[in-house]
C-alpha positions, -999 to +999 in steps of 0.1 A: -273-455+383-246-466+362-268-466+330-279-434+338-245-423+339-234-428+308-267-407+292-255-374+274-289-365+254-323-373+260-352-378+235-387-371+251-422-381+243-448-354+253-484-374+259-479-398+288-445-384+299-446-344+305-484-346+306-517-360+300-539-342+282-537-308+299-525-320+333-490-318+335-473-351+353-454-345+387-415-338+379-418-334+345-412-292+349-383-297+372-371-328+352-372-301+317-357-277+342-328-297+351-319-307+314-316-267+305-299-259+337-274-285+332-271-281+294-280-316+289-294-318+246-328-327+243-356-328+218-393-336+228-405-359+196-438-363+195-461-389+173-492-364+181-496-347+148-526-325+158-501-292+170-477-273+156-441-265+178-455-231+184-488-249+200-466-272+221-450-240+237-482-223+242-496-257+257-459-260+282-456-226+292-493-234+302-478-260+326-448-237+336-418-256+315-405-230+294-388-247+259-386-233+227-401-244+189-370-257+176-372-279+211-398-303+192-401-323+164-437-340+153-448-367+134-462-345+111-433-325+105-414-356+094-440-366+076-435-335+055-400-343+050-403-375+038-427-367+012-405-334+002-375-360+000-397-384-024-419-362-045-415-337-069-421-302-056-457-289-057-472-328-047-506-328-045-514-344-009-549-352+006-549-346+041-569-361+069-556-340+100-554-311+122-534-279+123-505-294+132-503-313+101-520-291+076-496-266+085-465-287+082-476-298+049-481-264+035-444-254+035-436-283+013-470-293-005-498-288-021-529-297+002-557-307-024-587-332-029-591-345-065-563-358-081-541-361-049-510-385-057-509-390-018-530-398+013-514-385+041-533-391+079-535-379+111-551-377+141-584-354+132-605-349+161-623-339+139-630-369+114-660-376+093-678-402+068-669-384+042-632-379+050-626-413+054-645-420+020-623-395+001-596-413+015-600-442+008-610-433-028-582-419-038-559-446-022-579-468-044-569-452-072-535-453-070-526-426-041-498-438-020-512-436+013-488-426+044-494-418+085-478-400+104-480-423+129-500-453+144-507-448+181-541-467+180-547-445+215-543-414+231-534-408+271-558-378+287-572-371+320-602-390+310-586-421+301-576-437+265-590-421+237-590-436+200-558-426+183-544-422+147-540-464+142-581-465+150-587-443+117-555-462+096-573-489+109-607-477+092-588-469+063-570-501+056-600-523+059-617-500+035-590-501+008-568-534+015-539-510+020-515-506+047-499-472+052-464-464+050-458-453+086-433-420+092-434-418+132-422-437+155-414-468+158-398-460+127-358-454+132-357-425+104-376-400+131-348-409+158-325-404+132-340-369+122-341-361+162-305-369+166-289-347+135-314-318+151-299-320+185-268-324+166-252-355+188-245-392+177-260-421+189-238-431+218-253-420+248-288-409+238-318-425+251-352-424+246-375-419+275-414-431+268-447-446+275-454-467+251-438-502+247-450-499+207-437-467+197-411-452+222-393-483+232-394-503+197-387-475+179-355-466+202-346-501+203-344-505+164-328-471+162-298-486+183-306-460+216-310-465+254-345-471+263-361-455+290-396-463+302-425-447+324-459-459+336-473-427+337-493-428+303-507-457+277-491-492+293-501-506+326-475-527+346-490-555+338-489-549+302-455-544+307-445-574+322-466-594+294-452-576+265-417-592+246-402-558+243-384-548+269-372-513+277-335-508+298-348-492+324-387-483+339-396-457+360-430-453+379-425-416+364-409-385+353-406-375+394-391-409+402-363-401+372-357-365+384-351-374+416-327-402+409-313-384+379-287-357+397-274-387+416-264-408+383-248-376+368-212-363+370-221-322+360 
């Protein structure tokens, strides 16, 4: 309780914590509920690159939590930050993706094939031979080669499905070249989540499902970690694994119901 107590904004992962697939979790549209009611800041950062915000509040509303587009920040949005921030306007970027990404990279690149000065890659349901191949040409020609993330898996109602790390994977043992990663674990997403909530890091925390992503990535960008077992990581995986989250949680219900008692509103 007394950890709890001292939280003042939350950071929220979608897949595993609000939902799997299209199933929503139990608590999570009370637990969103609470947060607005109470006025509590909160951004839902996702390492999914596949939707845009605008998808993500179609896919909510679906499940009855109501949140709005400047609520959430992707992978692939930051992705198309980072490379506005490096490259000259106009880069030519090579895009293995869905909607999600291709649109985020249209308002600050040029999505091309031939000639591309970057590889950027996401999770494409939609993947083929010659994707890949394209890819991996063009990385071997000097393209720097980014991801927006590398989940290797992806929670849904059926189970874990291959994730964006399976097709990095492909890629780097095609071309001998490991991707610069923009998602989390890395801090610069936390720190991009933080200025758009517009609070410090004192008394955020990070609530998650994976040990790799959420909790590393919270960990290295100096925030409370908080951890569910609702999505990608067994108990058992979590008892095996070196990195340790502050506090664990069966799930989002188990949190809402122990969250008004922590709080001083």
């Amino acid at each position: 309780m007394d950890r709890l107590q001292s939280i003042r904004s939350l950071i929220i992962d979608l897949d595993g914590v609000l939902y799997r697939g299209d199933q929503s979790i139990d608590g999570a549209k009370g637990f969103v509920a609470l947060l607005q009611q109470e006025g509590v800041p909160f951004l839902l950062l996702t390492n999914n690159s596949t939707r845009t915000p605008a998808q993500y509040v179609t896919k909510l509303a679906r499940m009855g939590i109501t949140i709005e587009e400047s609520d959430v920040l992707t992978s692939a949005q930051a992705t198309a930050l980072y490379i506005e921030r490096i490259a000259p306007p106009g880069a030519r970027v090579y895009a293995i993706g869905e909607e999600g990404l291709r649109a985020a990279l249209r308002e600050k690149c040029t999505i091309a094939g031939e000639g591309a000065n970057f590889v950027v890659v996401g999770m494409d349901r939609g993947l083929t031979y010659e994707k890949l191949k394209t890819a991996a040409l063009l990385i071997r020609s000097g393209a720097r080669f980014i991801a927006t993330n590398p989940d290797k898996t992806l929670p849904t109602e059926e189970g874990l499905i291959p994730g964006n790390g399976a097709i990095i994977a492909a890629l780097e043992a095609a071309t001998g070249v490991a991707p610069f990663v923009v998602g989390k674990p890395e801090p610069a997403i936390f720190d991009l989540a933080l200025a758009r909530m517009g609070v410090g890091k004192e008394g955020a925390a990070v609530i998650g499902d994976r040990l790799e992503t959420d909790v590393l990535g919270g960990r290295r960008a100096g925030l409370m970690t908080i951890f569910v077992l609702s999505g990608a990581t067994s108990r058992q995986e979590l008892e095996n694994s070196p990195i340790r989250p502050d506090l664990v949680f069966e799930d989002v219900r188990q949190l809402y119901e122990v969250w008004p008692k922590s709080q001083s509103f």
